[in-house]
C-alpha positions in Angstrom: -1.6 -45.7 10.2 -4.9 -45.4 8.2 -7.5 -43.1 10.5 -10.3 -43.8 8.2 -13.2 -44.7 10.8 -16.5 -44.1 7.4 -19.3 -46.6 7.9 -19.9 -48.7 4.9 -23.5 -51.1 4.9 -23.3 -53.9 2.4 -26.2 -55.4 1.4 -25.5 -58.6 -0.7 -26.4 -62.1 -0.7 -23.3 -63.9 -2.0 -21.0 -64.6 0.4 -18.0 -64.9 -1.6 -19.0 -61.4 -2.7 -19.2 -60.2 0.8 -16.1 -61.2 1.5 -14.7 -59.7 -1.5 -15.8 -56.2 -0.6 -16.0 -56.4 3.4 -13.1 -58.0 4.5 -10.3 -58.2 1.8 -11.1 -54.7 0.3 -12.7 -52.3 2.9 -12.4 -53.6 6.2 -8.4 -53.4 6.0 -8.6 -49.7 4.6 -9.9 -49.0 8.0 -13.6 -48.7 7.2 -16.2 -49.8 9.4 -18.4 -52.6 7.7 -21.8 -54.2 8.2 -23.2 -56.6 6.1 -26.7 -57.9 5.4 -28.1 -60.7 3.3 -31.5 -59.6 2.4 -33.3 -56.3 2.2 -35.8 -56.9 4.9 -33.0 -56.5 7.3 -31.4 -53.7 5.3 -33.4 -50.4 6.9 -33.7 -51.9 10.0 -29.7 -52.2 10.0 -29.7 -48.7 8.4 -31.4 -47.2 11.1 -29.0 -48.8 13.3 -25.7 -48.6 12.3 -26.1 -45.5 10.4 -23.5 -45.6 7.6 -22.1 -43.7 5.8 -22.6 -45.0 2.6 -24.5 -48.1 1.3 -23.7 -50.8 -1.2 -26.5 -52.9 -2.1 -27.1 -55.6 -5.4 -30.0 -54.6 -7.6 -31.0 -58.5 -7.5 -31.8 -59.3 -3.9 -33.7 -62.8 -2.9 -36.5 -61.6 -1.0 -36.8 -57.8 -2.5 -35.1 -56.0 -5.4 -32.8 -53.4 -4.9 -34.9 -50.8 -7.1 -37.7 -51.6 -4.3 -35.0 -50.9 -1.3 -34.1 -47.6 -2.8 -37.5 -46.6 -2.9 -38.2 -48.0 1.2 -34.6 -46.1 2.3 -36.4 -43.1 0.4 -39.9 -43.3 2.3 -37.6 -44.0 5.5 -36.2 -40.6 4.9 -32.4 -42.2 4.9 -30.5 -39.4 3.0 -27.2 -41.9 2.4 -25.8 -42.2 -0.5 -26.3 -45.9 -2.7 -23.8 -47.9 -5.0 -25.8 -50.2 -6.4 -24.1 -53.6 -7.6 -25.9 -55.5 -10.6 -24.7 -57.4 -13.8 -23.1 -56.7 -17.0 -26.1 -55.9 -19.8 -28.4 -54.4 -16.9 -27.7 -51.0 -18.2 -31.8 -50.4 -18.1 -32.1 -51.3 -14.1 -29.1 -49.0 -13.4 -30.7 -45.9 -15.2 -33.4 -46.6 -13.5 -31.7 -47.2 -10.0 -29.8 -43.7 -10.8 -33.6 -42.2 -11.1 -34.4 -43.5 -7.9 -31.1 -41.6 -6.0 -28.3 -43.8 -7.1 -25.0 -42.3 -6.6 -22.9 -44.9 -8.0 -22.6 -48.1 -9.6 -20.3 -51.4 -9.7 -20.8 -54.5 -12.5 -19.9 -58.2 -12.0 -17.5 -59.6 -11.4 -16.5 -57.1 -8.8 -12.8 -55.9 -8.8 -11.3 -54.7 -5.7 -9.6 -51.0 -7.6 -13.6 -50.6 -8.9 -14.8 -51.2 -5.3 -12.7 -48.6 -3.6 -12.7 -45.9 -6.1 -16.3 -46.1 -5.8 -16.7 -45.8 -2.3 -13.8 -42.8 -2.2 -15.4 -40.9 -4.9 -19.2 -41.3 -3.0 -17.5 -40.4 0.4 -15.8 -37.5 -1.2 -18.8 -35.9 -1.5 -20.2 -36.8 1.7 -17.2 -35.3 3.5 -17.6 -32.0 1.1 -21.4 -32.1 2.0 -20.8 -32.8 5.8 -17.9 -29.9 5.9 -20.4 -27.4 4.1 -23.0 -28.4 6.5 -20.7 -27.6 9.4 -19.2 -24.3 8.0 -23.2 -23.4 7.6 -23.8 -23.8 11.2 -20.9 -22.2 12.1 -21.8 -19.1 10.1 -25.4 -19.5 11.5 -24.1 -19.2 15.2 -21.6 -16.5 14.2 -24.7 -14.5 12.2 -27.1 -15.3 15.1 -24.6 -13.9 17.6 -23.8 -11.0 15.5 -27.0 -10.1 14.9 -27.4 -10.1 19.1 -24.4 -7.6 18.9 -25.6 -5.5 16.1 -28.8 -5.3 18.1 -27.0 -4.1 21.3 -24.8 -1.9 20.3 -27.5 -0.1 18.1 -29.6 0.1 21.2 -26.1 1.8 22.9 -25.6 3.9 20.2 -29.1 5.4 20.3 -29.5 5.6 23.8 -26.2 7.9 23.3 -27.7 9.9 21.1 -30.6 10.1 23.0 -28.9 11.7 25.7 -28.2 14.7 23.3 -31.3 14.6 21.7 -33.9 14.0 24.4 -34.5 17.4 26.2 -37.5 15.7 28.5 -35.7 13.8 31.9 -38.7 11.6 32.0 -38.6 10.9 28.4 -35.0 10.6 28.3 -34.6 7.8 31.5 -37.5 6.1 29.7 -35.5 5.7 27.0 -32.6 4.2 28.9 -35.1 2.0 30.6 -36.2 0.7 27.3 -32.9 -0.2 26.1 -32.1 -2.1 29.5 -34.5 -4.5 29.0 -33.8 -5.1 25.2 -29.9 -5.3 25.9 -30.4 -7.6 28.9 -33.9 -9.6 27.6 -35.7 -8.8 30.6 -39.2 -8.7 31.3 -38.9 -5.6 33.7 -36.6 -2.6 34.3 -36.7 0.9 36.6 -34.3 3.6 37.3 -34.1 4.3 41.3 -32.3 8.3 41.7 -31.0 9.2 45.0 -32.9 12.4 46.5 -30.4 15.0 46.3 -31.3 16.0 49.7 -31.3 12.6 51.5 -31.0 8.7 51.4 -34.3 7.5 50.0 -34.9 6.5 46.4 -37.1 8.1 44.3 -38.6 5.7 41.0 -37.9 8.1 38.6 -38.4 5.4 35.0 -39.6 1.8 34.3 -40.8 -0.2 32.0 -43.1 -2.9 31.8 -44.2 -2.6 36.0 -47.6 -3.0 37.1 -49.5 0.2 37.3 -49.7 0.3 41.0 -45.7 0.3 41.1 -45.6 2.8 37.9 -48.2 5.2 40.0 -45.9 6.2 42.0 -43.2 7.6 39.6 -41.5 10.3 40.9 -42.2 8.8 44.7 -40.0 7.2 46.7 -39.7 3.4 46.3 -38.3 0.6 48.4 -37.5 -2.7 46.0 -35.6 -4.3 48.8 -32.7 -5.0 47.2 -31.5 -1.7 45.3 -30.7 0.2 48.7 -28.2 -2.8 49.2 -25.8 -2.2 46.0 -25.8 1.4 46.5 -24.4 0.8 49.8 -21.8 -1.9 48.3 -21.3 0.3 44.7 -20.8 -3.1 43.0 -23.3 -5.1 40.7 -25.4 -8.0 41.4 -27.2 -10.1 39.6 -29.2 -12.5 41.8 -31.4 -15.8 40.8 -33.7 -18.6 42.0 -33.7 -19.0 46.1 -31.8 -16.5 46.8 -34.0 -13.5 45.8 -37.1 -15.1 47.3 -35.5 -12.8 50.6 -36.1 -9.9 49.0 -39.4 -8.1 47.6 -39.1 -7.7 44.0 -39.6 -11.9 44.5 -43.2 -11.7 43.3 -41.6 -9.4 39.7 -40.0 -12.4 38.7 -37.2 -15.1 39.4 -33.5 -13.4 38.3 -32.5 -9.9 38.8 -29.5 -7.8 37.6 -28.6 -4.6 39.6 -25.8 -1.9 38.6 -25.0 0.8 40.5 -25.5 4.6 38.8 -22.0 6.5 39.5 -21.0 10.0 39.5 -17.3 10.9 40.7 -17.4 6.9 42.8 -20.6 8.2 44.2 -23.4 6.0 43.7 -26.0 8.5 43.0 -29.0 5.5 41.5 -29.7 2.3 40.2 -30.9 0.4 37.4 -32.6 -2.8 37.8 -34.0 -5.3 35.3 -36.2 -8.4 36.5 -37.0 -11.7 34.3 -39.7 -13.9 35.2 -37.8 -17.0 34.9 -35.0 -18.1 36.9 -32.5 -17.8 34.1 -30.0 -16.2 35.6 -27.9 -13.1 33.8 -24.7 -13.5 31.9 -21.7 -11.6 32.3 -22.3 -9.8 28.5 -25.8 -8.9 29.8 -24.1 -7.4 33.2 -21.7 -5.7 31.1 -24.3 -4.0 28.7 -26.2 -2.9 31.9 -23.1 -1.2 33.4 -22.5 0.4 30.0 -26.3 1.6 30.3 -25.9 2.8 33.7 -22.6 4.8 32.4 -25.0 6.4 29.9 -27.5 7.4 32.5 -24.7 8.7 34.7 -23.7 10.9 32.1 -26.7 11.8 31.0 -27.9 12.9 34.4 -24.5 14.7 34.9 -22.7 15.9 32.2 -24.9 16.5 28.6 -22.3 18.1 27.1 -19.7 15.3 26.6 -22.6 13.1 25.0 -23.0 16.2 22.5 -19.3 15.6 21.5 -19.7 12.2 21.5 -22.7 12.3 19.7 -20.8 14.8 17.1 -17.9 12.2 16.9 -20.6 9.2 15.4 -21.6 11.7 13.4 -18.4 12.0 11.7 -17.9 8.4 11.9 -21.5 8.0 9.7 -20.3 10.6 7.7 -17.2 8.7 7.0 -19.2 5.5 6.1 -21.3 7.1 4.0 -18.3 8.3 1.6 -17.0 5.0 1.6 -20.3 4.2 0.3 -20.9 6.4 -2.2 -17.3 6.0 -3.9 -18.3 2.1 -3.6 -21.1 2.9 -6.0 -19.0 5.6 -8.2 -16.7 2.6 -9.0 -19.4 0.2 -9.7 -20.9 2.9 -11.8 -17.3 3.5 -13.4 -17.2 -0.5 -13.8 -21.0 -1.2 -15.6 -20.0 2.0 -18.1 -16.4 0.9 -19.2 -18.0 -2.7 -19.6 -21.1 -1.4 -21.5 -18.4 0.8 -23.5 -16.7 -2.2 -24.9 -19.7 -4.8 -25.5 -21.4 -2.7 -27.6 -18.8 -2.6 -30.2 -18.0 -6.4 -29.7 -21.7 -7.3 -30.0 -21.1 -5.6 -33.0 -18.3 -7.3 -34.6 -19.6 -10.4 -33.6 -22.4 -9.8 -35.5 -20.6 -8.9 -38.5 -18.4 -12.1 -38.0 -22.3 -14.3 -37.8 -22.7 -12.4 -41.1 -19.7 -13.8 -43.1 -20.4 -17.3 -41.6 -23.9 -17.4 -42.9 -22.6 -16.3 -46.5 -24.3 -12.9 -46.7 -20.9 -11.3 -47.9 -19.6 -14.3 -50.6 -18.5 -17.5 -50.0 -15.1 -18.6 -47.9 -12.8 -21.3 -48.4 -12.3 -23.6 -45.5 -9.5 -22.2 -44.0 -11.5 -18.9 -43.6 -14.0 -20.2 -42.0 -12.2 -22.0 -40.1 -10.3 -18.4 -38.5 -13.9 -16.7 -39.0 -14.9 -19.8 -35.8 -12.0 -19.3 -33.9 -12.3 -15.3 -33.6 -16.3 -15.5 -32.9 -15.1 -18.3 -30.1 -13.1 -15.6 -28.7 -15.4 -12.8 -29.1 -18.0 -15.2 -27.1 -15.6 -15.8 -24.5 -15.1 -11.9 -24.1 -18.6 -11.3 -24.2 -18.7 -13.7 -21.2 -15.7 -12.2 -19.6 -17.6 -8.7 -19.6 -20.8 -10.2 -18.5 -18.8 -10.6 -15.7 -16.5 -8.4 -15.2 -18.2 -6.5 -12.4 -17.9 -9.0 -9.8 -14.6 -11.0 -11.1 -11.9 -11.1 -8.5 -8.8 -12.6 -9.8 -7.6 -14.5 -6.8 -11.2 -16.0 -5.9 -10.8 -17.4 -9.5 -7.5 -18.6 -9.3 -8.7 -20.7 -5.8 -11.6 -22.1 -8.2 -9.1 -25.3 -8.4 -10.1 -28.8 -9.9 -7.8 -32.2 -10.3 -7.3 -31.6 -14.6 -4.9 -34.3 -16.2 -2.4 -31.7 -18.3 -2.0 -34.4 -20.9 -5.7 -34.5 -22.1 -5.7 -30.2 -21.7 -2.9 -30.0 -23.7 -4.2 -32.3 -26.4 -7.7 -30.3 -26.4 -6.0 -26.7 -26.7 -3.8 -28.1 -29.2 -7.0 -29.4 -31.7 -7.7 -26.5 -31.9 -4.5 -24.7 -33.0 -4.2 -27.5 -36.0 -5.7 -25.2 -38.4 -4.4 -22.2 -37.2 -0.8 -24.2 -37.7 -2.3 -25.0 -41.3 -2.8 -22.0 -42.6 0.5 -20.4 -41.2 2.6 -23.2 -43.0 3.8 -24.7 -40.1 3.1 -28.1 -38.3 2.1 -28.8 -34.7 4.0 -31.9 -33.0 3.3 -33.2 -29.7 4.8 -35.6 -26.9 2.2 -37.1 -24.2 3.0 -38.2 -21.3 2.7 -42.2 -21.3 0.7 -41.9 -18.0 -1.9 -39.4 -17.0 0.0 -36.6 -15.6 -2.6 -34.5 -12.9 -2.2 -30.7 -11.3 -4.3 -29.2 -9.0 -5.0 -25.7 -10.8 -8.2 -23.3 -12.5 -8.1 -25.4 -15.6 -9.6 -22.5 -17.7 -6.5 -20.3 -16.5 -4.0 -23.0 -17.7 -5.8 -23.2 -21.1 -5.0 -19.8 -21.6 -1.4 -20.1 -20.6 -1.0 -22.9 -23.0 -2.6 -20.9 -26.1 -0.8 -17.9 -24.9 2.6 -20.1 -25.8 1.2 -21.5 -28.3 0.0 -18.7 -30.3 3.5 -17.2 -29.7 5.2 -20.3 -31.3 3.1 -20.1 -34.2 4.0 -16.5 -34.7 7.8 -16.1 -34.4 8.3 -19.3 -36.1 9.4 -19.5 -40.2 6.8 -21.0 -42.7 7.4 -24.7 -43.4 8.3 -24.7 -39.5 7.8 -27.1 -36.6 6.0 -26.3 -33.2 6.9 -28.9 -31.0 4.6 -29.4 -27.2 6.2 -31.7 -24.7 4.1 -33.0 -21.2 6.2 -35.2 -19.0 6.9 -35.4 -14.7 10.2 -34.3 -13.3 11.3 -35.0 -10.3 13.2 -32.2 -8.1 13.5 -31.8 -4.0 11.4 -35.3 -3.6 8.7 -33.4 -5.4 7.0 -34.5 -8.7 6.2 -31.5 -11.2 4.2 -31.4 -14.2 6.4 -29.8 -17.1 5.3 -28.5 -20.2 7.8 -27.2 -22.9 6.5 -25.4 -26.1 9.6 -25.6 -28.8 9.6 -23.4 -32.4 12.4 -22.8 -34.8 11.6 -19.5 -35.1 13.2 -16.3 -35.0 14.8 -16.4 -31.4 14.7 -13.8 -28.9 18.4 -11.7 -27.8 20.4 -12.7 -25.1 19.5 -9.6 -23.6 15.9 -10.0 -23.3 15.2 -13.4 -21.7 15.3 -11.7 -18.1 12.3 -9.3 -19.7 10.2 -10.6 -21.4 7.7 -12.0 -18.4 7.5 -8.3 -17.6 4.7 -6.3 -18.2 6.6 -3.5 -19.8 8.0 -5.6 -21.9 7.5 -4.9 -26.0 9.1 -7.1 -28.2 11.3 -5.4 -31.4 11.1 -8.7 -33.4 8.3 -8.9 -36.4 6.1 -11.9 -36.5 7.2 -14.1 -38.9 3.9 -16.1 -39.6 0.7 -14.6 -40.9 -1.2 -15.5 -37.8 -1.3 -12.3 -35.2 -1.6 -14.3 -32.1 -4.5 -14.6 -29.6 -3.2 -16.1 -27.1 -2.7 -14.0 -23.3 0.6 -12.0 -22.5 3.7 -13.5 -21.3 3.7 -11.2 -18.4 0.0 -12.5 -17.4 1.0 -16.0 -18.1 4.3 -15.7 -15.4 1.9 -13.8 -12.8 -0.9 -17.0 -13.5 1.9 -19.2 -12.8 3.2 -17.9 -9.8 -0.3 -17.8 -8.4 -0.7 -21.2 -9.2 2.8 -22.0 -7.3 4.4 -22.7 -10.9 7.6 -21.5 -12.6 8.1 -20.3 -16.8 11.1 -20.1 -18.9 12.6 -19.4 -21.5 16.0 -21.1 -23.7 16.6 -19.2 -27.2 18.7 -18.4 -29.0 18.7 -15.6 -32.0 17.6 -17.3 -35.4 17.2 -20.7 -33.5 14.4 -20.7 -31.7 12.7 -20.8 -28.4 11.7 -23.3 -26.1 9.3 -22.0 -23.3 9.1 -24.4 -20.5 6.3 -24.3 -17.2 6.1 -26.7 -14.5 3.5 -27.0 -12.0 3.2 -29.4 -8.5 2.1 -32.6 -9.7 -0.6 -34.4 -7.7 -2.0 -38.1 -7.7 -5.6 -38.6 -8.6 
């Protein structure tokens, strides 16, 4: 069962066209459709039914479809358009495409044209709509951990502040401060029991009016505080309820946590907000972990100088990982600057024999002299680079890539190499378009990587033979490539080695081109990451025939 549920708008005023696309193409692919006759009802039903995207013919009765792209424009309607018009109007669909066109269909309209159109627009829209979700996701999750960076930072210095602040009044002050930033309150005070009776003496705040933060250091009655010390738990009260009590005219919500020492409740810590928002759980539990701090601060300095010694450590340990961060970057930009030099170099040398400053080459030197500065501009590239290539990120870099025409490209391009060795390149395509899922630039280089081999074990006067076709195995349709050479063959004994990196073949190239294709090892290990499979069937003095397959996929 299709679940396709897209909106589609289709503004056209033939009706057998409607039809057509609306209710013989779209409708029974599952899509939603609404269709208009004229453009003045077009942004109207726009508005309205908000689709997904819009088809709409350039040559509407009572406006064109140029002047409707430029009103959904002024409207603000960020949908994308097809525009329908008819053959030879190549002029008003350039011009259509200048005006935020995403696509275009030509009369007569063919059902196939219609929906590959509409998939390839809402393709993108989903790929837009998904980014635009994974953004506000990552928004939230920065915006929340920047509130959690924030707190614990403020934990973390008021715990070293207990080891650093000599000054009582200086250091509750401190723990004040963070309070209110943890919890986002508008006021905060510390209440200490005397240690010679029940009263409570203000001994911090923050924020208070001066005739409340006159009497630090005095005893203090907020009306509410001498309650949790009796109960030891934390409250956080809001709204009517604290109207009872006579921190009411501070604000609207409260939080209170009890200071302990050995279950004893030896103080409080209160923050107030003016509004009646009332405080989360996180902010309670910040507030405890604040009172903890005061608690040991007041009572025991010493274990907040181990702990305090203990982050040190910690900083000290994520500053190394720092530093030999950098030494490898460092380590990275000089091995890289190490090896352009001297390729800038030959490249510049190779620029020279193209231009004729050493003599004059035939064409089949020129021809090599173009394929080695190709590579030596790919390299460059490759170093350029190199300092933040990841190989698996790159191998995930996938795109739908139809082997037949890759193979065909990569094998242009060996023609003259083939030429000049003596030997001829033959190939067998696919009768149908034969589509992977893969890094296309990675499967380039596996091809010229077998390709270059073939050329180079095989005799002069020899044939290199390239195959592309689909197999079928376990229900599962693979794209298989097979490189054949008559060539020199490899030993029985080396067919289970030669994908391995260790590997060094005994056998002496046969054909005056060296090879510049990638290893065999690094084409199995590009395979495998690509979910693929390579072998090899040879036999000495017969030849080779390297065969990869890859999961085929349908466009």
């Amino acid at each position: 069962m299709n679940t396709i549920r897209e909106r589609v708008l289709l503004v056209e005023h033939d009706p057998e066209v409607c039809d057509l696309i609306s209710r013989q193409t779209l409708q029974p692919l599952g899509y939603r459709v609404a269709v208009v006759g004229a453009a003045s009802q077009a942004i109207q039903e726009a508005v309205k039914f908000a689709p997904d995207v819009i088809l709409a013919n350039l040559s509407l009765p009572d406006l064109s479809g140029k002047d409707l792209l430029v009103a959904f424009s002024s409207q603000g309607l960020e949908v994308p358009i097809i525009v329908i018009t008819e053959k030879g109007m190549e002029n008003d669909v350039i011009q259509a495409f200048r005006l935020g066109a995403s696509d275009y269909l030509t009369s007569p309209i063919r059902e196939a044209e219609v929906v590959s159109a509409v998939e390839r627009v809402l393709k993108q829209v989903r790929s837009r709509r998904e980014r635009e979700s994974l953004t506000r996701q990552l928004n939230q999750t920065n915006e929340e951990l920047h509130r959690r960076v924030r707190e614990l930072t403020t934990i973390f210095a008021l715990g070293k502040a207990v080891t650093s602040i000599t000054d009582r009044h200086a250091l509750l002050n401190k723990i004040v401060e963070g309070a209110i930033f943890v919890t986002e309150a508008d006021y905060g005070w510390i209440l200490l029991r005397e240690e010679r009776g029940k009263a409570f003496i203000l001994s911090a705040c923050g924020n208070l009016p001066k005739t409340i933060s006159d009497k630090i250091d005095q005893p203090w009655e907020d009306g509410i505080s001498s309650l949790v010390a009796l109960s030891g738990e934390s409250l956080s009260i809001y709204g009517e309820p604290l109207k009872r009590f006579k921190i009411a005219f501070l604000g609207q919500s409260a939080l209170v946590v009890p200071i302990k020492a050995k279950k004893e409740v030896i103080g409080v810590v209160v923050v107030v907000r003016k509004t009646d928002k009332p405080f989360s759980p996180s902010s309670q539990a910040l507030l405890e972990a604040v009172a903890d701090y005061a608690s040991i601060s007041l009572l025991n300095t010493q274990l907040f100088k181990v702990l305090e010694e203990r982050a040190h450590s910690l900083q000290q340990a994520a500053d190394m990982a720092h530093l030999n961060e950098r030494i490898k970057d460092e380590i990275l930009k000089s091995v890289n600057d190490e090896i352009k030099t001297p390729l800038e170099a030959c490249s510049g040398q190779v620029r020279q024999l193209l231009d004729g400053q050493m003599g004059i080459m035939n064409e089949d030197q020129v021809g090599i002299l173009h394929l080695l500065q190709s590579k030596m501009d790919n390299l460059t590239e490759v170093l350029g680079s190199m300092s933040s290539w990841q190989p698996k990120e790159n191998i995930k870099q996938k795109t739908l890539v139809d082997l037949n025409e890759l193979t065909r490209q990569v094998m242009a391009r060996f023609q003259r190499i083939a030429h000049i060795s003596g030997e001829t390149l033959f190939a067998e395509f696919s009768s149908s378009p034969v589509y992977i899922n893969a890094n296309s630039a990675l499967v380039t280089r596996i091809l010229e990587g077998l390709l270059s081999n073939a050329i180079k074990y095989s005799h002069r006067d020899g044939i290199v033979t390239v195959r592309v076709d689909l197999k079928l195995s376990n229900n599962s349709k693979w794209a298989h490539v097979s490189v054949n050479d008559n060539g020199i063959g490899i030993d029985k004994n080396d067919l289970t080695k030669i994908f391995e990196s260790s590997y060094s073949s005994k056998k002496t190239a046969t054909s005056q081109f060296g090879g510049v294709g990638i290893s065999l090892a690094l084409i199995h290990e590009i395979l495998v990451a690509h979910g693929g499979k390579v072998w090899v069937e040879s036999e000495p003095g017969k030849g080779s025939t390297f065969h990869f397959i890859l999961a085929s996929v349908s466009k």
